[in-house]
C-alpha positions as CSV (number, residue, x, y, z in Angstrom):
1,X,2.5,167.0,216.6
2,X,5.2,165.9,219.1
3,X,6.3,168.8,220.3
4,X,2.5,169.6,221.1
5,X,2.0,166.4,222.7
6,X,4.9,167.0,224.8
7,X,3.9,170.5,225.3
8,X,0.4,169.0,226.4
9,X,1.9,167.0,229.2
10,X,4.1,169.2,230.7
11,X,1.4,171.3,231.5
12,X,-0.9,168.7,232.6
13,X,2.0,167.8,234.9
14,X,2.6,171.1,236.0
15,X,-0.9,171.5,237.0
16,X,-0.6,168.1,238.6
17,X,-3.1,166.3,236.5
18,X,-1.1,163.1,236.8
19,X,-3.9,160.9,235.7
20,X,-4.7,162.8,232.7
21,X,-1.3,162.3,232.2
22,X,-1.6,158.6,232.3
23,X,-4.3,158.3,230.6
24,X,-3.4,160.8,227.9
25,X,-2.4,158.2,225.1
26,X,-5.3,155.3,225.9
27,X,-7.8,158.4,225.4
28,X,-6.0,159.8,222.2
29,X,-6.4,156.7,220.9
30,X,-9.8,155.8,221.7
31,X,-11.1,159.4,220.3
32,X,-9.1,158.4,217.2
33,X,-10.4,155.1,216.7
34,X,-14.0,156.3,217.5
35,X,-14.1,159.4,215.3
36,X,-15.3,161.4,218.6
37,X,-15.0,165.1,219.1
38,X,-12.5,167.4,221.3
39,X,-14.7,167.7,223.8
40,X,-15.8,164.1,224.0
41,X,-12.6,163.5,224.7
42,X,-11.8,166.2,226.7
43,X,-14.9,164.6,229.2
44,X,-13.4,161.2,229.1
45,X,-9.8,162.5,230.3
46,X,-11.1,165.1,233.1
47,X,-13.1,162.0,234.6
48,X,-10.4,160.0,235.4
49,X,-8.9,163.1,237.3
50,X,-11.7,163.7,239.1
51,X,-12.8,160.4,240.0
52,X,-9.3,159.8,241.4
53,X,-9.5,162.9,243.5
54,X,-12.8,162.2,244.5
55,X,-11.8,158.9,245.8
56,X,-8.7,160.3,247.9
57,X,-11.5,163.0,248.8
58,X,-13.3,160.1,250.6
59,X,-10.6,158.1,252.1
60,X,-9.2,161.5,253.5
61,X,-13.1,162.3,255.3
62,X,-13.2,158.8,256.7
63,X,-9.7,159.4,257.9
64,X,-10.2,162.4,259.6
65,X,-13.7,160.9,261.1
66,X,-11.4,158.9,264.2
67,X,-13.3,155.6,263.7
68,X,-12.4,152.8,266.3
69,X,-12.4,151.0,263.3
70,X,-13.9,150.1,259.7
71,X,-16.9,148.3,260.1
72,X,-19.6,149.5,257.8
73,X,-23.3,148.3,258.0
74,X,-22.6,145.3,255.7
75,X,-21.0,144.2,258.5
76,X,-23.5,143.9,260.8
77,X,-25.3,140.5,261.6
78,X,-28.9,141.3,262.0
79,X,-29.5,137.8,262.6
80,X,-27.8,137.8,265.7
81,X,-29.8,140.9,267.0
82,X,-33.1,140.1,265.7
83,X,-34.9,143.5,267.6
84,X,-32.8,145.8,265.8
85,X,-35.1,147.4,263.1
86,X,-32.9,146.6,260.0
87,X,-34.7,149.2,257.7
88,X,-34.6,151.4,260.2
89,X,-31.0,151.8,260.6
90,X,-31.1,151.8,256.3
91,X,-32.8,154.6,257.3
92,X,-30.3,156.1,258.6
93,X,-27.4,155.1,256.4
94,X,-29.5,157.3,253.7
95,X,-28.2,160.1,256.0
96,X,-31.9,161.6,255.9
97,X,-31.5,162.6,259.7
98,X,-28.2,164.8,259.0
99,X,-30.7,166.9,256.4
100,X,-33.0,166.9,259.1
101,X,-30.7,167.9,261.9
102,X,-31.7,165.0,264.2
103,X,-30.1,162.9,266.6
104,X,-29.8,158.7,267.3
105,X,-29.6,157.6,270.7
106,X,-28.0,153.6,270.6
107,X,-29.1,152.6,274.1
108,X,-28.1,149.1,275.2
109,X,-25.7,147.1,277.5
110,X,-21.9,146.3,277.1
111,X,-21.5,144.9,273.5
112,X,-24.7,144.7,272.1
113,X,-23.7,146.3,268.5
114,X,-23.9,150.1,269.4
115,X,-20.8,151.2,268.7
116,X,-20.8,149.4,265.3
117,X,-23.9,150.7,264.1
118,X,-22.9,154.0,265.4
119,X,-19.8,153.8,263.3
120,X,-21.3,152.1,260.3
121,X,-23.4,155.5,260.1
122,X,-20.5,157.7,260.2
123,X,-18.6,156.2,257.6
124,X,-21.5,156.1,255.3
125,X,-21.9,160.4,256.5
126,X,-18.3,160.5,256.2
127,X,-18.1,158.9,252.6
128,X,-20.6,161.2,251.2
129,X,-18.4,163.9,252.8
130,X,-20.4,165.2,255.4
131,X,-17.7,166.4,258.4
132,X,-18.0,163.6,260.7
133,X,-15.7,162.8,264.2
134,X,-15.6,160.1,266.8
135,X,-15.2,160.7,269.9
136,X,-15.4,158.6,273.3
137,X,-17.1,160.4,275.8
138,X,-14.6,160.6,278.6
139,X,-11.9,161.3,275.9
140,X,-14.2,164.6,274.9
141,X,-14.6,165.4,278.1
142,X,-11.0,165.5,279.1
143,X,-10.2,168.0,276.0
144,X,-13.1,170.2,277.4
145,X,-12.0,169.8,280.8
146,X,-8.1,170.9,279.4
147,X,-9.2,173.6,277.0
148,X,-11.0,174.9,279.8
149,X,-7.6,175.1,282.0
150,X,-6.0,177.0,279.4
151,X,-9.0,179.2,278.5
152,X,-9.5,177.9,275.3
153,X,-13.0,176.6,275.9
154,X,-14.8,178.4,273.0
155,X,-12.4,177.3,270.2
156,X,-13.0,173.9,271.6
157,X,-16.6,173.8,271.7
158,X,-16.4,175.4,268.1
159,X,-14.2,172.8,267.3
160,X,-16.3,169.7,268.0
161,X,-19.5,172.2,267.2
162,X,-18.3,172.1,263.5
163,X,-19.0,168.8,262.3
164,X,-22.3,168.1,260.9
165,X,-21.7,164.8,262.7
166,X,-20.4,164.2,266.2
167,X,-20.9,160.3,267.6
168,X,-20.0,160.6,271.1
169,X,-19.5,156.6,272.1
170,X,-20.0,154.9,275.5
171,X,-21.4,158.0,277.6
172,X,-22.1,157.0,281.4
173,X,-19.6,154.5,281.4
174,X,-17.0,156.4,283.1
175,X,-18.0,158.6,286.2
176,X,-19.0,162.9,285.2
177,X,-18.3,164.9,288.0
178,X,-20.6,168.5,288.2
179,X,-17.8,169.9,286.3
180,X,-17.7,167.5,283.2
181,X,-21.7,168.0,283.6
182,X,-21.7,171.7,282.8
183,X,-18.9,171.4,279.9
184,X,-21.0,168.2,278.0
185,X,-24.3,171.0,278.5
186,X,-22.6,173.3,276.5
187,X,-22.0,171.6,273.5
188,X,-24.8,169.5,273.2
189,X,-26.6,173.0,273.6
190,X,-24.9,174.6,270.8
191,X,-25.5,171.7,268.4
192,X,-28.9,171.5,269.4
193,X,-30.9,171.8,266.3
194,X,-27.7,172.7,264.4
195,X,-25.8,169.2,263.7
196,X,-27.1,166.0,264.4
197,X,-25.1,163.5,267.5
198,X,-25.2,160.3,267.6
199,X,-24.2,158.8,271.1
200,X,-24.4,155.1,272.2
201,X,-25.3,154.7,276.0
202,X,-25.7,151.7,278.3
203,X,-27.5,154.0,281.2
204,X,-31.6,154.1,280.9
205,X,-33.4,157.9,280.7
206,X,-34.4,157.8,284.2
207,X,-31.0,157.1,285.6
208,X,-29.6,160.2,283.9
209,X,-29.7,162.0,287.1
210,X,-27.0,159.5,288.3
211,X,-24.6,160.3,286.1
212,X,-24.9,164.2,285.8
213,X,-25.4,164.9,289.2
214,X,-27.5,168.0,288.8
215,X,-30.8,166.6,287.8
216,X,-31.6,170.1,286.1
217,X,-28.2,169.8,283.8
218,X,-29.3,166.4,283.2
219,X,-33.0,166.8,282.3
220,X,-31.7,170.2,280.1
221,X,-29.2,167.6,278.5
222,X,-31.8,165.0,277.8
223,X,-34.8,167.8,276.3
224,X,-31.7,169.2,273.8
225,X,-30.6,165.6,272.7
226,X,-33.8,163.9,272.5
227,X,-36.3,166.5,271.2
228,X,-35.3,165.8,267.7
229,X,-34.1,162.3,268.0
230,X,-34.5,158.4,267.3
231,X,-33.9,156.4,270.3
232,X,-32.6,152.7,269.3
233,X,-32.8,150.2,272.3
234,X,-30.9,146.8,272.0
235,X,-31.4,143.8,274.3
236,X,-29.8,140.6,273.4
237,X,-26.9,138.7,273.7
238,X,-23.2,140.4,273.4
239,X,-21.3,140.4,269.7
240,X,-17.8,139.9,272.0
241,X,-19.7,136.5,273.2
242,X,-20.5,135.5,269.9
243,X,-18.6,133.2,268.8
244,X,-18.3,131.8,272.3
245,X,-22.1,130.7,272.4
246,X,-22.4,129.2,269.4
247,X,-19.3,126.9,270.2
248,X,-21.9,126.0,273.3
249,X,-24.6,125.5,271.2
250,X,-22.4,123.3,268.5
């Protein structure tokens, strides 16, 4: 028997099962006390090896997903921004709109919660290991912009084209020359109706002319990104001045 049981771990070790490993004796002994069967036990053993590299599974997708940091929708305070549809943003932490290859347009001034909510979605895509990335808009831009340079272009448009999430955070609030215009039109084309984006925006429909330059690029942009999309608008108060006007009202 011990020279089984120490056959029985060296192999679980060599096949790096180390929490089979450590488990290996509490589960012997619970199948022993309980009268179960091989593969009773078997179930029980494999479990605690999987739901280990499941969870390393998840900390590794939210790892790769770039987030500005780790605020999930539980962190939000609804209160504070009383027109955001609450169930609708549930909504989209059921991930529904991935499925559906859709997009979400967070449209709002400087600080209003986009960029939370935004990233509260892609965790929640990212824990149920969908490929997600983030990305600042200007940031993506500039690796476009370099690839480009170095004619890599297509392998970096397939790059950011892979994810079956892209949230592309704070477009318009750096200046897009005609250049940047084109490269942005090419990958929100080849996503269209492939992946679903998420951006967050504090520049109005109308004014996307502004920013593209080419009002053509611009309205093409706009029919690719918001034929299959939920727009969220938020007016209200900023979260950074928060805390600083309710010391007023205190």
């Amino acid at each position: 028997m011990n020279s089984t049981y120490t056959q029985l771990v060296k192999n679980l070790e060599y096949l790096k099962m180390k929490q089979m490993v450590n488990h290996l004796d509490e589960i012997i002994d619970f199948t022993t006390k309980n009268n179960l069967s091989f593969v009773d036990a078997l179930v029980k053993l494999t479990s605690y090896e999987i739901d280990f590299k499941e969870t390393n599974m998840i900390k590794a997708m939210v790892k790769v997903g770039a987030f500005p940091h780790n605020k999930e929708i539980k962190d939000f305070d609804f209160e504070f921004q009383p027109n955001i549809n609450r169930d609708q943003i549930l909504d989209f932490i059921s991930l529904r709109f991935i499925e559906a290859k859709e997009n979400i347009v967070f449209l709002g001034s400087s600080g209003v919660g986009k960029t939370h909510l935004a990233t509260s979605i892609g965790i929640a895509a990212a824990k149920q290991r969908y490929s997600t990335y983030f990305i600042k808009c200007n940031d993506l831009l500039q690796q476009l912009k370099r690839a480009k340079l170095e004619n890599r272009l297509d392998a970096r448009l397939k790059h950011f084209n892979k994810y079956k999430l892209l949230i592309i955070d704070e477009l318009g609030y750096l200046p897009i020359d005609a250049e940047d215009s084109k490269l942005f039109f090419q990958l929100i084309d080849m996503r269209y109706e492939n992946k679903s984006t998420i951006l967050t925006t504090n520049i109005n429909f109308n004014s996307w002319d502004d920013i593209f330059y080419d009002p053509i690029i611009a309205n093409a942009i706009l029919d690719r990104i918001l034929h299959h999309a939920h727009v969220v608008s938020i007016s209200g108060n900023s979260y950074r001045l928060k805390d600083h006007l309710r010391q007023e009202d205190n």
